[in-house]
Phi, psi and omega in degrees: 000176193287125172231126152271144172210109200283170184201175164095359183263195207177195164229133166217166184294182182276163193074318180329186178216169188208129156271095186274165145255130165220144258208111173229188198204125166084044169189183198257101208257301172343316187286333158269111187294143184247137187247118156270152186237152189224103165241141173266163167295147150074008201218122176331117179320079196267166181271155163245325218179126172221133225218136160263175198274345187269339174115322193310135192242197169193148184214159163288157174308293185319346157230338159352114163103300194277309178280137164264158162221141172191160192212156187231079178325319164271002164262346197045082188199142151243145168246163177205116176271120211253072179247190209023069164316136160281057193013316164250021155315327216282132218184136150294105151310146196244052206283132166245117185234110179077208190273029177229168188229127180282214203266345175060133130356115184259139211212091113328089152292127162181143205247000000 
């Protein structure tokens, strides 16, 4: 079966940068547009960046400019490139691909 598995988050000050990854498995990958997702305490689970199998992405307004999405087909891997950090970046990340969700990231802003 599809298993993702995410990696890179931490803690960092603001302004800072960061890179998650996510690592899948038990699928045709190429093939799927991939997604990261972000949930904060108390606050509903969103999309941030989403890379489609043509390469083409989308982002929230809310990260425009700052965030990268890219994927390496032949790693079966998407990155999501984190710079100027926010403060209310801080959040679990989420990589989604089809109906599956890897285990998410913890992503910290704090000085």
């Amino acid at each position: 079966q599809v298993q993702l598995v995410e990696s890179g988050g931490g803690l960092v000050q603001p302004g800072g940068s960061l890179r998650l990854s996510c690592a899948a498995s038990g699928t045709i990958f190429s093939i799927y547009a991939v997604g990261w997702y972000r949930q904060a305490p108390g606050k509903q689970r969103e999309l941030v960046a989403r890379i489609f199998s043509t390469g083409s992405t989308n982002y929230a307004d809310s990260v425009k400019g700052r965030f990268t999405i890219s994927r390496d087909n032949a790693k079966n891997t998407v990155y999501l490139q984190m710079n100027s950090l926010k403060p209310e970046d801080t959040a679990v990340y989420y990589c989604h691909l089809s109906n599956v969700w890897g285990q998410g990231t913890q992503v910290t802003v704090s000085s």
